[in-house]
C-alpha positions as a Markdown table, in Angstrom:
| # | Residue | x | y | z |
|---|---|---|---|---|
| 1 | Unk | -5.6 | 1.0 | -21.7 |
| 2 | Unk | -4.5 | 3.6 | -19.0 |
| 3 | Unk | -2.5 | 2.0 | -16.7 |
| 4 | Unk | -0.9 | 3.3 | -13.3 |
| 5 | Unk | 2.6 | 1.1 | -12.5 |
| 6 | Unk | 2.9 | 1.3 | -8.4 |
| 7 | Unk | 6.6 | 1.1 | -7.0 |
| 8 | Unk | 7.5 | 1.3 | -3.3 |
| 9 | Unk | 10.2 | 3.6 | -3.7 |
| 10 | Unk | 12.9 | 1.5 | -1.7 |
| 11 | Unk | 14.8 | 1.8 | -5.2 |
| 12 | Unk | 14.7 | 4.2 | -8.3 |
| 13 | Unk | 13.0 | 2.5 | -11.6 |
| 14 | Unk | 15.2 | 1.2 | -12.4 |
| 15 | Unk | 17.4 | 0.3 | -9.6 |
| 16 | Unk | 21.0 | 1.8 | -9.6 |
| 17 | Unk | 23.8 | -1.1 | -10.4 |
| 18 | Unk | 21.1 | -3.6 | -9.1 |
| 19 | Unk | 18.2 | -6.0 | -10.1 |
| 20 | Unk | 15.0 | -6.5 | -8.8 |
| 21 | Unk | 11.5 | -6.6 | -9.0 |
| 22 | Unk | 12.5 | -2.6 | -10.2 |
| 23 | Unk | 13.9 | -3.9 | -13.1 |
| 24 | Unk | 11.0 | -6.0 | -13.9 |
| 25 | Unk | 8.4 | -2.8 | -13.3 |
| 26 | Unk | 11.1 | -0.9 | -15.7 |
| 27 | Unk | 11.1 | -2.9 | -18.6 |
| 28 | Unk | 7.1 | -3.8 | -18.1 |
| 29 | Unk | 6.5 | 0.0 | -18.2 |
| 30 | Unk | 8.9 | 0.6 | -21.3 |
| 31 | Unk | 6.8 | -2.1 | -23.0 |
| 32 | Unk | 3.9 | -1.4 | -22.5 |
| 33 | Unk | 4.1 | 2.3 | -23.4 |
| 34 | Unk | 5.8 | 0.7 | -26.5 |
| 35 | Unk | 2.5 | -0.9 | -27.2 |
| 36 | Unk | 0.8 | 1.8 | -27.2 |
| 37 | Unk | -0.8 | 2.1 | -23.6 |
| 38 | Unk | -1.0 | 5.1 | -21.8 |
| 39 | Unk | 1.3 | 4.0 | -18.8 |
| 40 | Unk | 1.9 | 6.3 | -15.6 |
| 41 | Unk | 5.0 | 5.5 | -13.6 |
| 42 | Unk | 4.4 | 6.3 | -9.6 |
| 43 | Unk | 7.9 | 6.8 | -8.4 |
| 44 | Unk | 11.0 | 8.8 | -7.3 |
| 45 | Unk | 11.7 | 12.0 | -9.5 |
| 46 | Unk | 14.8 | 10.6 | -10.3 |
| 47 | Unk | 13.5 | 7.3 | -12.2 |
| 48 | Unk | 13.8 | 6.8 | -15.5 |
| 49 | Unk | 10.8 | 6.4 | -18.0 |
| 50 | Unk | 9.2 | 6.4 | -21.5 |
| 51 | Unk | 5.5 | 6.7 | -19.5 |
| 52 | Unk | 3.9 | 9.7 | -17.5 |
| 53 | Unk | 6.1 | 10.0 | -14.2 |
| 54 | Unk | 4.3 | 10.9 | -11.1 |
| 55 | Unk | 7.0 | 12.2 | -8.9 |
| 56 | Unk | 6.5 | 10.9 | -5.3 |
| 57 | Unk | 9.7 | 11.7 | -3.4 |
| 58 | Unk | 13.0 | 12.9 | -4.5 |
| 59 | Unk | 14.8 | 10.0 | -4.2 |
| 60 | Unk | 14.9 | 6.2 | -2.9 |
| 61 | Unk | 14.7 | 5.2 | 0.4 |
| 62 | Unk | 18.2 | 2.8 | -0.2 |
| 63 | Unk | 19.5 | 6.5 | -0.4 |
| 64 | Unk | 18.5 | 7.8 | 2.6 |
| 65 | Unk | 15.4 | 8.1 | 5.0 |
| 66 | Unk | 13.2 | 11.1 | 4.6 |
| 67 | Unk | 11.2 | 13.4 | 7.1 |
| 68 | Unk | 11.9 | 10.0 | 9.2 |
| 69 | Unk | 9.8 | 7.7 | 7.3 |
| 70 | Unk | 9.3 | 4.0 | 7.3 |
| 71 | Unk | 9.2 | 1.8 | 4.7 |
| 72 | Unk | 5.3 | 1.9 | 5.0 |
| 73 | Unk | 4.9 | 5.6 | 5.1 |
| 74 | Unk | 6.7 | 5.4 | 1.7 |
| 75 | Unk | 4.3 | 2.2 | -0.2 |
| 76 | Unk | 0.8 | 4.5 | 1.8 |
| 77 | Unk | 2.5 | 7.5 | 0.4 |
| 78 | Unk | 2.1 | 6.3 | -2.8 |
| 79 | Unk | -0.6 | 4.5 | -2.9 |
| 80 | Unk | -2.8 | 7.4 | -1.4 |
| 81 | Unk | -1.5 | 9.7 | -4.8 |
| 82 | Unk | -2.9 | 7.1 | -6.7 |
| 83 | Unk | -5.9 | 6.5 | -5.0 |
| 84 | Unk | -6.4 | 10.1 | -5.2 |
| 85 | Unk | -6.0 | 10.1 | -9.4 |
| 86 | Unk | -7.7 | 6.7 | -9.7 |
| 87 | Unk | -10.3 | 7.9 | -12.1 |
| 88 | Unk | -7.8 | 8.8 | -14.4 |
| 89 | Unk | -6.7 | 5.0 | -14.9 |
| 90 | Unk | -8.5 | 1.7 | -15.9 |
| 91 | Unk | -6.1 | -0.6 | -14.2 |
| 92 | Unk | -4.0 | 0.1 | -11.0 |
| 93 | Unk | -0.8 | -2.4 | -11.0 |
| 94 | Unk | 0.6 | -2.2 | -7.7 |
| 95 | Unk | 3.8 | -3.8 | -6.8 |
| 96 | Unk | 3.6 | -2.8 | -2.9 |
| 97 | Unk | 2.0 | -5.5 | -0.8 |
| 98 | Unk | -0.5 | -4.9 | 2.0 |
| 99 | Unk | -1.5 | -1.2 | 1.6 |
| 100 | Unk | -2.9 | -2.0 | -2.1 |
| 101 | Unk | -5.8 | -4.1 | 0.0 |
| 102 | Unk | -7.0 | -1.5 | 2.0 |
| 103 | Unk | -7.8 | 0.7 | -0.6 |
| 104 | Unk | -9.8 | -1.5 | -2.8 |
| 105 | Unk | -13.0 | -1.3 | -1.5 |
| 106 | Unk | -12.5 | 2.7 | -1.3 |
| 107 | Unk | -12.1 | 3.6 | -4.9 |
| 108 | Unk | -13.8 | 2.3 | -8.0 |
| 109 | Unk | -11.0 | 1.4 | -10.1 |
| 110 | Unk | -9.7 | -2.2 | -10.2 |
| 111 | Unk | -6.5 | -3.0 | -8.8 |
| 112 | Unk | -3.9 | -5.4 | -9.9 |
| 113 | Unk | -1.2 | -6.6 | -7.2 |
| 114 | Unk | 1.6 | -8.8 | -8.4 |
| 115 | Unk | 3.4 | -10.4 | -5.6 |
| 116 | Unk | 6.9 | -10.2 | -5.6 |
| 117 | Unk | 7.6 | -11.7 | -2.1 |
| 118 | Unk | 8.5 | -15.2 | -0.8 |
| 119 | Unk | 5.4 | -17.5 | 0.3 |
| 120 | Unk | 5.3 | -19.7 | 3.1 |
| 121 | Unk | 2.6 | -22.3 | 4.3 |
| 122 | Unk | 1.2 | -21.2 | 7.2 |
| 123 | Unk | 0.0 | -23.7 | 9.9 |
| 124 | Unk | -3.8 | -23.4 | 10.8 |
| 125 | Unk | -4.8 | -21.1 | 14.2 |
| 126 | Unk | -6.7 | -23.1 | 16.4 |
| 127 | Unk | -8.1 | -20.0 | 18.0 |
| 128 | Unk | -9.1 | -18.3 | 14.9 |
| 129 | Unk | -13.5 | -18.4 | 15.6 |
| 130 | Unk | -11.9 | -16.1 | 18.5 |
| 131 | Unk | -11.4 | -13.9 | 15.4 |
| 132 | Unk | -13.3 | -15.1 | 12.2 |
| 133 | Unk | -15.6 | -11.9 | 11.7 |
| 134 | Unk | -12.6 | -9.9 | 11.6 |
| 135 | Unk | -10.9 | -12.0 | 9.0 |
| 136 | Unk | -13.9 | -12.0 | 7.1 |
| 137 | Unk | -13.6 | -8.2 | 7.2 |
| 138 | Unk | -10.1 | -8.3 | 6.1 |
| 139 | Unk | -10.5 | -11.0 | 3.3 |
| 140 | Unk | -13.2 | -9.2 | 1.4 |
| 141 | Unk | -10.5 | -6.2 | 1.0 |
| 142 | Unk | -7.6 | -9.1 | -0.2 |
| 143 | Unk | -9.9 | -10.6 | -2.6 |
| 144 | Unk | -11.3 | -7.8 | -4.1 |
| 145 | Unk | -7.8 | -7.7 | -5.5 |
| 146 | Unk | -6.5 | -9.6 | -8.3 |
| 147 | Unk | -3.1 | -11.2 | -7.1 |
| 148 | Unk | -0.4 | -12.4 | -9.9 |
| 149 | Unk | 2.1 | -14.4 | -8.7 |
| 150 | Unk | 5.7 | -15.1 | -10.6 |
| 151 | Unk | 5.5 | -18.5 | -10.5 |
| 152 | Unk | 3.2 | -21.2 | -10.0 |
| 153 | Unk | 5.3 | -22.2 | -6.3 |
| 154 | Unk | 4.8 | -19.1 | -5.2 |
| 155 | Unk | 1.4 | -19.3 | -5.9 |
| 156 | Unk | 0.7 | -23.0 | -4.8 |
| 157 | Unk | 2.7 | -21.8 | -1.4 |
| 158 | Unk | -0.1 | -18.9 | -0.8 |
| 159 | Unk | -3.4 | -19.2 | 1.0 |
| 160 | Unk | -4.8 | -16.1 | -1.7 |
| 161 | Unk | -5.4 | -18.3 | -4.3 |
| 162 | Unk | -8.9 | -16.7 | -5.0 |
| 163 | Unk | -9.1 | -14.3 | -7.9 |
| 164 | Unk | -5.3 | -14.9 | -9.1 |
| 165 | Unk | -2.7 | -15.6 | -11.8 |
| 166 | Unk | 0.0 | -16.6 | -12.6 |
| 167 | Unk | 2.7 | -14.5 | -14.8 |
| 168 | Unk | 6.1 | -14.7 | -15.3 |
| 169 | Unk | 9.5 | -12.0 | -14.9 |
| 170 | Unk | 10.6 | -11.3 | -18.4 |
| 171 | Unk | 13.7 | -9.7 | -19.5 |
| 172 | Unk | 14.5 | -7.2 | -21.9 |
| 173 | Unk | 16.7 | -9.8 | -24.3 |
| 174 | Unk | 18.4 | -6.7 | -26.1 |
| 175 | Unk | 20.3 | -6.5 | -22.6 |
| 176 | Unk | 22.0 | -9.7 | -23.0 |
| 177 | Unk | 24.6 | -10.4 | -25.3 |
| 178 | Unk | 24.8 | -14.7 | -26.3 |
| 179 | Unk | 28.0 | -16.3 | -25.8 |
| 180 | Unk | 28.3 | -19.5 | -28.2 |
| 181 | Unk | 31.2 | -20.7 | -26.0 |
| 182 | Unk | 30.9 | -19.5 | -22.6 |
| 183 | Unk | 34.0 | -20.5 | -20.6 |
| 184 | Unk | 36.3 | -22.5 | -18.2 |
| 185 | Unk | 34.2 | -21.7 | -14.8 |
| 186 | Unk | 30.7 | -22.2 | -13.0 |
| 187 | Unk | 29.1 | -18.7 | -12.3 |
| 188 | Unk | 27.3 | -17.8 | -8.8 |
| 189 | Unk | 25.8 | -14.8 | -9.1 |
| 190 | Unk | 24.0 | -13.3 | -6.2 |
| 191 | Unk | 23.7 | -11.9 | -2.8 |
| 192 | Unk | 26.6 | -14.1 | -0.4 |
| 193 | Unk | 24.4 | -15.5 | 1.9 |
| 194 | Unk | 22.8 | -18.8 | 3.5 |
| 195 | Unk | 19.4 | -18.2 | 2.0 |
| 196 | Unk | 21.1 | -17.8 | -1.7 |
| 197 | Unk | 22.8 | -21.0 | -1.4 |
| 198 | Unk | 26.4 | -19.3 | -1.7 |
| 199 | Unk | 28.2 | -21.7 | 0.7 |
| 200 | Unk | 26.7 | -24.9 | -1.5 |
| 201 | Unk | 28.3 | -23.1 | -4.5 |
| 202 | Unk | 31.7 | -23.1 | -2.9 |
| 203 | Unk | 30.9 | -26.7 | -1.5 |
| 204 | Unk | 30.2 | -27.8 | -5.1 |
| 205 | Unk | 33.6 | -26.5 | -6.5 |
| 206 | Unk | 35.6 | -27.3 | -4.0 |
| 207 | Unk | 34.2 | -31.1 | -4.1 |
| 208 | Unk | 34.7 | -30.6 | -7.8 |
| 209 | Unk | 37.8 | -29.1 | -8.2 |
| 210 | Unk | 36.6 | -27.0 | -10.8 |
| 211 | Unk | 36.8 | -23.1 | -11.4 |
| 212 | Unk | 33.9 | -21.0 | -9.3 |
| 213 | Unk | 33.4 | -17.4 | -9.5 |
| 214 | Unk | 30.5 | -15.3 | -7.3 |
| 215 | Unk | 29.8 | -12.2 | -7.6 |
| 216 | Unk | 27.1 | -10.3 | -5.8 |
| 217 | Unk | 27.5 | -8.3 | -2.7 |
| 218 | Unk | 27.3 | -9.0 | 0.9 |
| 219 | Unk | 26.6 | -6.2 | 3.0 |
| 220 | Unk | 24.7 | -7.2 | 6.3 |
| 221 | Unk | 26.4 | -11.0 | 5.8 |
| 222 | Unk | 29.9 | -10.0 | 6.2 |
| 223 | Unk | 30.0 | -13.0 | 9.1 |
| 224 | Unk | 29.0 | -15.2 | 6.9 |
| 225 | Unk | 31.2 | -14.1 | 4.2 |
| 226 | Unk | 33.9 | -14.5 | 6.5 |
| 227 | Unk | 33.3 | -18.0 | 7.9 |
| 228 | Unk | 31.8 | -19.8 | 4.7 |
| 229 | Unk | 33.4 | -18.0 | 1.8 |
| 230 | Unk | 37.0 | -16.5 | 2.2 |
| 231 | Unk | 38.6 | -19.6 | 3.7 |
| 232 | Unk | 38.1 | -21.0 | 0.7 |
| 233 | Unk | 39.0 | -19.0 | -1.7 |
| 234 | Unk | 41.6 | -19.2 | -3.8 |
| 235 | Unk | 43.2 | -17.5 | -7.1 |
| 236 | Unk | 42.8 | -19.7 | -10.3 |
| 237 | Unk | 40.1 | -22.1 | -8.8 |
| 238 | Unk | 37.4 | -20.4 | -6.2 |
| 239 | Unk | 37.2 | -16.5 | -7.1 |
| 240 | Unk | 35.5 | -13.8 | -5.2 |
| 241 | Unk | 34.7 | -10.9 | -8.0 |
| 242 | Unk | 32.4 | -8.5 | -6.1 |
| 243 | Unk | 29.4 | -6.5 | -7.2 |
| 244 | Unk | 29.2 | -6.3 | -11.2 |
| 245 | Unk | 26.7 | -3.8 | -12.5 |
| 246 | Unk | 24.5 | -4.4 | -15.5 |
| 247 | Unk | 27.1 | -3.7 | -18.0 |
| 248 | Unk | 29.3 | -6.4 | -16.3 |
| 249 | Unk | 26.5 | -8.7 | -15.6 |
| 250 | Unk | 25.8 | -10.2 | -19.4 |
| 251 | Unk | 29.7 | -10.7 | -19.8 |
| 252 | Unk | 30.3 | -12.3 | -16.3 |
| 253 | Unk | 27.6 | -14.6 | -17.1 |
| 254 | Unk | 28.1 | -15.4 | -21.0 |
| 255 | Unk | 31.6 | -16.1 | -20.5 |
| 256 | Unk | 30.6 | -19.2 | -17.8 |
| 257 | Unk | 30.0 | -22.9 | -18.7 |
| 258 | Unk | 27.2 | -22.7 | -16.0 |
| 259 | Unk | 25.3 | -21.2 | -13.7 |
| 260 | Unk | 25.1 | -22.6 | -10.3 |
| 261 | Unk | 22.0 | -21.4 | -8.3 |
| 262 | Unk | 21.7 | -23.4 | -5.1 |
| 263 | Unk | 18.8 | -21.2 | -4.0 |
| 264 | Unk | 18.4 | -22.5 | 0.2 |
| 265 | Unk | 14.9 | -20.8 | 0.7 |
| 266 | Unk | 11.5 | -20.1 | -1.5 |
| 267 | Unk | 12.7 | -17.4 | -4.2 |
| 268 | Unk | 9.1 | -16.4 | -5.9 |
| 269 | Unk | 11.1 | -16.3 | -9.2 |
| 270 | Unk | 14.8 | -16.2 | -9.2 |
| 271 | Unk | 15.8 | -13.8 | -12.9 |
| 272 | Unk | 19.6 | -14.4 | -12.8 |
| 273 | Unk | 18.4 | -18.3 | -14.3 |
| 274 | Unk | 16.6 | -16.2 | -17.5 |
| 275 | Unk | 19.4 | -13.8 | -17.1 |
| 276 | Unk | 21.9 | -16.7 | -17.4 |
| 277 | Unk | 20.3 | -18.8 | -20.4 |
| 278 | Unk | 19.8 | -15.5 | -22.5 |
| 279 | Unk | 23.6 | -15.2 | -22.5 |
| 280 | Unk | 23.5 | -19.3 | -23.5 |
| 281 | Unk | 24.4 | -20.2 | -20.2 |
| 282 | Unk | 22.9 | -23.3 | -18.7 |
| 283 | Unk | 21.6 | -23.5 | -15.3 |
| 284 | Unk | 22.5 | -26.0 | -12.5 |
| 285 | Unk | 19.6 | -25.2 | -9.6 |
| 286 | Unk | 18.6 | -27.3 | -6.8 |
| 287 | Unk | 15.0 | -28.6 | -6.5 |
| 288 | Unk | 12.9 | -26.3 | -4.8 |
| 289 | Unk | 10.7 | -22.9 | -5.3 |
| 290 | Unk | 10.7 | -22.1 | -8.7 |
| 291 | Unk | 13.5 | -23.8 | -10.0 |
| 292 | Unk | 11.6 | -26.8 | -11.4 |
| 293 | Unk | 9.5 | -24.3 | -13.8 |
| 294 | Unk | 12.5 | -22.2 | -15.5 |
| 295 | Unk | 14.8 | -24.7 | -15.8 |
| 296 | Unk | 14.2 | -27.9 | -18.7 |
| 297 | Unk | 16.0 | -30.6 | -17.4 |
| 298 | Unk | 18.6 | -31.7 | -20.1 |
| 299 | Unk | 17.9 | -29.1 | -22.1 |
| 300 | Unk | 18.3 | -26.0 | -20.5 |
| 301 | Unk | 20.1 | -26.9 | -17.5 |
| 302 | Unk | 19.8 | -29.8 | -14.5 |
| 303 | Unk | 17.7 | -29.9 | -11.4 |
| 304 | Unk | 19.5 | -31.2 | -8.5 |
| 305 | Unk | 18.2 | -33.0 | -5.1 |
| 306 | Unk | 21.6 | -31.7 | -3.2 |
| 307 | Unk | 25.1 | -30.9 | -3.8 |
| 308 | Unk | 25.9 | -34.4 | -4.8 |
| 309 | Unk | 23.2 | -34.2 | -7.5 |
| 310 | Unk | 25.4 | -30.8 | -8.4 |
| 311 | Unk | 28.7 | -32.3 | -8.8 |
| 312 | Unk | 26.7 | -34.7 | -11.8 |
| 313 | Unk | 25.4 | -32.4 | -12.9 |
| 314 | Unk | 28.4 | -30.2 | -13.0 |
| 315 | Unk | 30.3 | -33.3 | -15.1 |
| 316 | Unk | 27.7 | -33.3 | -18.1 |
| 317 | Unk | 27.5 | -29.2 | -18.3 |
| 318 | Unk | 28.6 | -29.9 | -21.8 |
| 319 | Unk | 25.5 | -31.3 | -23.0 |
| 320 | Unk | 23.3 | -28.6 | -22.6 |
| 321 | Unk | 22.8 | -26.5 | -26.0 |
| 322 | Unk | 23.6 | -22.9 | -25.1 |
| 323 | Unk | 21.6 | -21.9 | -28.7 |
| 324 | Unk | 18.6 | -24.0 | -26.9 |
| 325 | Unk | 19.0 | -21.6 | -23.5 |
| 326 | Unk | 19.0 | -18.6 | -25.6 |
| 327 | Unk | 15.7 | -19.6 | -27.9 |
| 328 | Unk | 14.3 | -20.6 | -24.4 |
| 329 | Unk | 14.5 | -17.6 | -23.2 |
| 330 | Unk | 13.4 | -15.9 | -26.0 |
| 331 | Unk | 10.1 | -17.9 | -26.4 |
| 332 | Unk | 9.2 | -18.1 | -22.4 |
| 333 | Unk | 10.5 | -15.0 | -20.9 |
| 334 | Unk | 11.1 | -12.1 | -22.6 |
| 335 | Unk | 9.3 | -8.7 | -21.8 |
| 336 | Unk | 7.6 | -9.4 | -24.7 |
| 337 | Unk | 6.1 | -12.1 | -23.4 |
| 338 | Unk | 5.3 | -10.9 | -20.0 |
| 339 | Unk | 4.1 | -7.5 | -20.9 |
| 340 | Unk | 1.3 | -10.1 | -23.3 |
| 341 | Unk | 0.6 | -11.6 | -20.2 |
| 342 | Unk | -0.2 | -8.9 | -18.0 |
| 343 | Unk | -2.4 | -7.3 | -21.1 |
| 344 | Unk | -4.6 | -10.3 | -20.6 |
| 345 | Unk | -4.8 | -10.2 | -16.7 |
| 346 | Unk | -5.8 | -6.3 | -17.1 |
| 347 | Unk | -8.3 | -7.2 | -20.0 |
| 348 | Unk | -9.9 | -9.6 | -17.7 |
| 349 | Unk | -10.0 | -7.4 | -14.4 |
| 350 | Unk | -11.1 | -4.9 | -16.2 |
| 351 | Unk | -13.8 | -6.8 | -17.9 |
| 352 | Unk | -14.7 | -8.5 | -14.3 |
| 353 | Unk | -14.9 | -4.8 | -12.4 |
| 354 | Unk | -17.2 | -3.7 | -15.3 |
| 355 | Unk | -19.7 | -6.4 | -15.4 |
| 356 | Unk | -19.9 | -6.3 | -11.7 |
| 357 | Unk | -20.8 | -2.5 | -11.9 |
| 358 | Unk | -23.6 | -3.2 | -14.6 |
């Protein structure tokens, strides 16, 4: 198949010293080139990439702004090159929200759109007839697109349930070195803020008494940081290690007993848990978005109703096979395994587009 890979450009492919739905584009694009496909990568000139780059702008925006651009002038400015070479490609895979919509019905090649963004039900507007032709209008365009979601909450949280799947992050396994031990301390891994559950981390070691150390940065939370991090901090039990970049990242998370991810809002996916469980690490989450569908209970980790449910969980951290994580992982969400599933999304919207055009 020819298939175009759509970033937004807010990062490089992949992402300098971070992760992201980058990352996840990066190793899709490295696979499926692997597989044969002839993949082209829409992106800054200095991304990385085994496929056909189209250079769109010299760098990221995270780098800098240019000609005073907004973060939709970059995603249009994209989109637009690759509505322009769309009969060059059998399958468009666009990873940049809205603007993928308005061009479907404006070019003949089908469009994938995989949504990498939190999903909230919305209450109904009791005005709406005021505006129903319009969002007639509006849905035709939304539909025409085939949405894949990361997982099945994110999904069951949308109202564009039409014309969609549901596909899974993988990882590239190779990345992650397995720790048969791990170590004497629960890992938080993460940005430091409310919505990432930092705070309930700290809340669960200090209730504990047992050894925590987060890593992740806080830029923009620095408040937060400052009211419900550092006064509790403390050498030996509740550690604050900073950003660690991929090389860092599999031995910061191999050498923990467990991962605590006390996730406070609806992450679509959430890949530290894979990230975590590749290196044999189980996985202590609570019991919302995603959580429920990566993590096994008792087997690759514990779902938890609050920080109580935690501090149990926390206790019996010694039960969970770390050889059972990794083969988890391995079986359910590698980039093997997700570049397979996306093969069969394409094959289908492909197949779809062409029997409509018949």
């Amino acid at each position: 198949m020819r298939i175009a890979q759509l970033v937004s450009l807010q990062e490089s492919v992949p992402p300098n010293g971070k992760n992201g739905l980058e990352s996840m584009v990066y190793y899709l694009t490295e696979e499926l080139v692997r597989r044969g496909h002839e993949v082209t990568l829409f992106a800054t000139s200095d991304s990385k990439t085994s496929a056909r780059l189209i250079e769109i702008l010299p760098y990221p925006m995270s780098r800098g702004v240019l000609f005073g651009m907004s973060p939709t002038h970059y995603t249009l400015t994209v989109m637009a090159k690759a509505a322009e070479m769309s009969e060059e490609f059998d399958i468009i895979h666009s990873h940049l929200g809205a603007p993928s919509y308005y061009f479907s019905n404006l070019i003949k090649t089908p469009i994938v759109e995989t949504i990498h963004s939190e999903m909230k039900k919305t209450l109904s507007d009791p005005n709406k007839q005021r505006y129903e032709k319009y969002r007639e209008d509006r849905d035709r365009r939304f539909y025409k697109v085939h949405h894949v979601y990361v997982s099945g909450k994110q999904k069951e949280n949308s109202k564009l349930t039409k014309n969609a799947s549901v596909v899974h992050n993988g990882i590239s396994l190779s990345e992650f070195e397995f720790n048969s031990k791990g170590g004497d301390y629960f890992a938080y891994l993460g940005y430091i803020n409310e919505n990432k559950g930092a705070h309930l981390a700290v809340e669960a070691a200090v209730k504990s008494g047992m050894k925590l150390k987060l890593a992740g940065g806080c830029y923009g939370c620095e408040k937060f940081f400052d009211e419900k991090i550092k006064p509790h901090l403390k050498s030996g039990q509740i550690e604050y290690v900073g950003v660690v970049n991929p090389e860092e990242r599999s031995r910061f998370l191999g050498g923990a007993k467990g991962l605590l991810f006390p996730i406070n809002w609806e992450e679509p996916f959430g890949l530290v848990m894979i990230e975590a469980m590749a290196c044999g690490t189980p996985v202590i989450g609570l019991d919302r978005a995603s959580v429920p569908e990566v993590v096994v209970e008792g087997k690759t980790g514990f779902v938890a109703e609050d920080v109580s449910g935690m501090l149990q969980a926390m206790e019996r951290i010694d039960s969970i096979s770390r050889d059972e994580c990794r083969r988890y992982v391995e079986n359910n969400f590698s980039v093997e395994k997700m570049a397979e599933n996306y093969e069969k999304v394409y094959a289908k919207v492909i197949n779809d587009s062409d029997e409509k055009k018949a």
